[in-house]
Each structure stands twice: as C-alpha cells, then as structure tokens.
C-alpha positions in Angstrom: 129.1 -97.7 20.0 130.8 -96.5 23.1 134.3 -95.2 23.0 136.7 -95.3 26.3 138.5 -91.7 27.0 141.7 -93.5 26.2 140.4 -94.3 22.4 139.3 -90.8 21.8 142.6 -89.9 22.6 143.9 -91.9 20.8 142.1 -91.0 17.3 142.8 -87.3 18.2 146.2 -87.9 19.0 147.0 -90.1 15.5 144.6 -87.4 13.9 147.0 -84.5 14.8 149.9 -86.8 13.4 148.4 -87.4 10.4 147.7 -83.0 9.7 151.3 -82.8 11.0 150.2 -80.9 13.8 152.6 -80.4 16.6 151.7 -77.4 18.4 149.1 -75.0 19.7 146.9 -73.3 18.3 145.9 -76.1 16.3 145.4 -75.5 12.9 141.6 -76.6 12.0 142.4 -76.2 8.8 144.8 -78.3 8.4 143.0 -80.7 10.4 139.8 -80.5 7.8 142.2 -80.9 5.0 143.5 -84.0 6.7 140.6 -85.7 6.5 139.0 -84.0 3.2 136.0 -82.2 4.8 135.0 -78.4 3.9 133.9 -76.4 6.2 130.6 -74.1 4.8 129.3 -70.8 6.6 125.7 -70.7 6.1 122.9 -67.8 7.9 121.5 -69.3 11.0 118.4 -71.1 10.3 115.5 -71.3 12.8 115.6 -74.4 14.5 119.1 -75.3 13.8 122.1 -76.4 15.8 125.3 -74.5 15.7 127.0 -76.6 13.0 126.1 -80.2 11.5 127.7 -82.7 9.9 126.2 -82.7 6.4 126.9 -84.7 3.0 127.7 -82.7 0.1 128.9 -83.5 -3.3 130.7 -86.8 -3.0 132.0 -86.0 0.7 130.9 -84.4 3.6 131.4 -81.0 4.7 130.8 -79.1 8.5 128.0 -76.5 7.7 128.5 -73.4 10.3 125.5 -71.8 11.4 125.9 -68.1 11.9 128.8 -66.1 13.6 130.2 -66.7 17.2 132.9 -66.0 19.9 136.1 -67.3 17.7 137.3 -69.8 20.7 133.6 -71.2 20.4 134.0 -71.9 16.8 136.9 -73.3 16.8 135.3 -76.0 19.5 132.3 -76.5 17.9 134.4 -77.2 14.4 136.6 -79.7 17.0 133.4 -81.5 17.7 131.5 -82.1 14.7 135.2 -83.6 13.4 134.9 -85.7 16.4 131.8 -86.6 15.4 133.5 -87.7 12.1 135.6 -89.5 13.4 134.0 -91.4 16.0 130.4 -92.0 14.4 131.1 -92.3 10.4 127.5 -92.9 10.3 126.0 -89.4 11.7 125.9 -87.4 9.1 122.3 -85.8 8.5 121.6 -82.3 8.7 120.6 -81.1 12.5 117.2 -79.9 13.6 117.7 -79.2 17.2 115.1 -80.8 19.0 115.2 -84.2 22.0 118.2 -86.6 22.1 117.7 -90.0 23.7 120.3 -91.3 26.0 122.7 -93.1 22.6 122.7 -89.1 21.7 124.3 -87.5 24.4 126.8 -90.3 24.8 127.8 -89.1 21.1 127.3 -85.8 22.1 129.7 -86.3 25.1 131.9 -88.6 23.2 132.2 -85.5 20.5 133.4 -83.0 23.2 135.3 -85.3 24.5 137.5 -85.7 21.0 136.7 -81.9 20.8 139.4 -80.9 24.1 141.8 -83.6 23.1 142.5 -82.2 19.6 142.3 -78.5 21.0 144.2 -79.2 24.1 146.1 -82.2 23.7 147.7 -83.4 27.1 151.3 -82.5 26.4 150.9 -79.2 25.1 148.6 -78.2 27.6 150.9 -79.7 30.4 154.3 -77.9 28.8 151.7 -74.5 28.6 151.1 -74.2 32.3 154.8 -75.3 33.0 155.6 -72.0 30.8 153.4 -69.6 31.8 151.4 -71.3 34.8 147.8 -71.9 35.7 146.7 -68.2 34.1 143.4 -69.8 32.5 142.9 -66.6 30.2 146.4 -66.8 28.9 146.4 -70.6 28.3 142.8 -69.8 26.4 144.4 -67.7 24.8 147.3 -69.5 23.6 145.0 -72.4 22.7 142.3 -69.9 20.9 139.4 -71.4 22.7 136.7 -70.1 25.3 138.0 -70.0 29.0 135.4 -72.3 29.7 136.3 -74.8 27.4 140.1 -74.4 29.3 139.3 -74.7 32.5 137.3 -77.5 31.8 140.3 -79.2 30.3 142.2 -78.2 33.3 140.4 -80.2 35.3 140.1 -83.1 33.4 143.8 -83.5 33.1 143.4 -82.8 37.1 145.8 -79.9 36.8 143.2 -78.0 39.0 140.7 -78.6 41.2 136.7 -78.4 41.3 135.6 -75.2 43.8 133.4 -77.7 45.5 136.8 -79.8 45.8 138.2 -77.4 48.1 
C-alpha cells in the first residue's frame, strides 16, 4: 500500500503526540517506548542490513547491526519505526540482497516517515528562523547526519538544489 507525503506526516506527527514529544532532539527512546518496541545491538552479520525489523518474544524489537556515526543511527532507528508504522506486516529479519519496485516504495516511504519524526516541519522551520540556514548547526541541534538535514531542507523547499541555481 502506498502512502501520500501528507499521511506519513501525519502518523509521524500523531506519533510524536502520542511520546509527548515536543521538541528537538527527539527522544527515540521515548518514541520506542511509545509504541512498545526494544531496540537490540547485535555484532554485524555478513550479509546483513544495518537494522531490521524483527519479532521477538511476544512483540517486535529493532535489531541494530554494528556501530555507526550517532546522527546515522538515530535515522536508521527513525526508519525501521517508520517501517512499523506504515507496513505492520514487514517484519522478517533482513538479508540484504535485490528489492523489486513494492520495496523501494517502502524503502522510500520509510525515509520518508524517517525526516518527518527527526525533523518535523515546525521545528525545523522555528530552527533556521533561530539560528539560520547553518546546515551543521541545525544537524547538530537535530542529532542527525548533515546529509540527512540538508536533504530535509530541501524538501521543506527552505533551500535550493545546486543544479537549481
């Protein structure tokens, strides 16, 4: 099932209501707790994806693979919840491997959920009028990878695409 950018917002935003989450950085954990995940550090397996959506016990947890760049983390825990979320029924451990086209729509559709519970609109919009357009210090503030920042930026069409110029 397809979901429209403004339903992915929507889950994220009543998501962050429901953790009582009203500010940046956003509190993953409180966010997991929300919706009675765990979140399980395993040793990188070969062959694995970074973290997975897996069942265990008599709920689910999201099983991180190895170590990485904090902001990273954060936005690869922000996208397996999407997963959650949006696609109840993916939950099977992750071998890497080909997706078909349904798989990077959920893919997409995961990162998409993924910058709206990390960057949600109106706190990235009150960020930049606080401090401006300073993507390393609005990374910062939002503990996740510049990358993943100025690709929000854009999105909310807060700045431009160099090949826009």
């Amino acid at each position: 099932m397809n979901h429209p950018a403004s339903d992915i917002r929507r889950q994220a935003t009543r998501l962050l209501e429901s953790a009582s989450v009203s500010h940046e950085p956003v509190s993953l954990r409180d966010v997991v707790s929300a919706l009675n995940l765990e979140l399980v550090s395993k040793t990188r397996e070969p062959f694995t994806s970074e973290a997975a959506l897996e069942p265990m016990g008599d709920g689910r947890a999201i099983v991180l693979n190895g170590t990485g760049d904090s902001g990273r983390r954060r936005f690869t825990i922000a996208h397996e919840i999407g997963h959650f979320v949006l696609h109840p029924e993916r939950c099977r451990p992750e071998r890497g491997g080909a997706v078909n086209e349904a798989g990077r729509v959920e893919e997409r559709e995961a990162d998409t959920f993924a910058a709206e519970l990390l960057m949600p609109d109106h706190l990235v919009r009150d960020a930049v009028r606080e401090q401006g357009l300073d993507v390393t210090r609005l990374a910062d503030r939002f503990e996740v990878s510049r990358k993943a920042m100025q690709t929000r930026l854009r999105s909310l069409g807060l700045v431009e695409r160099r090949s826009d110029r």
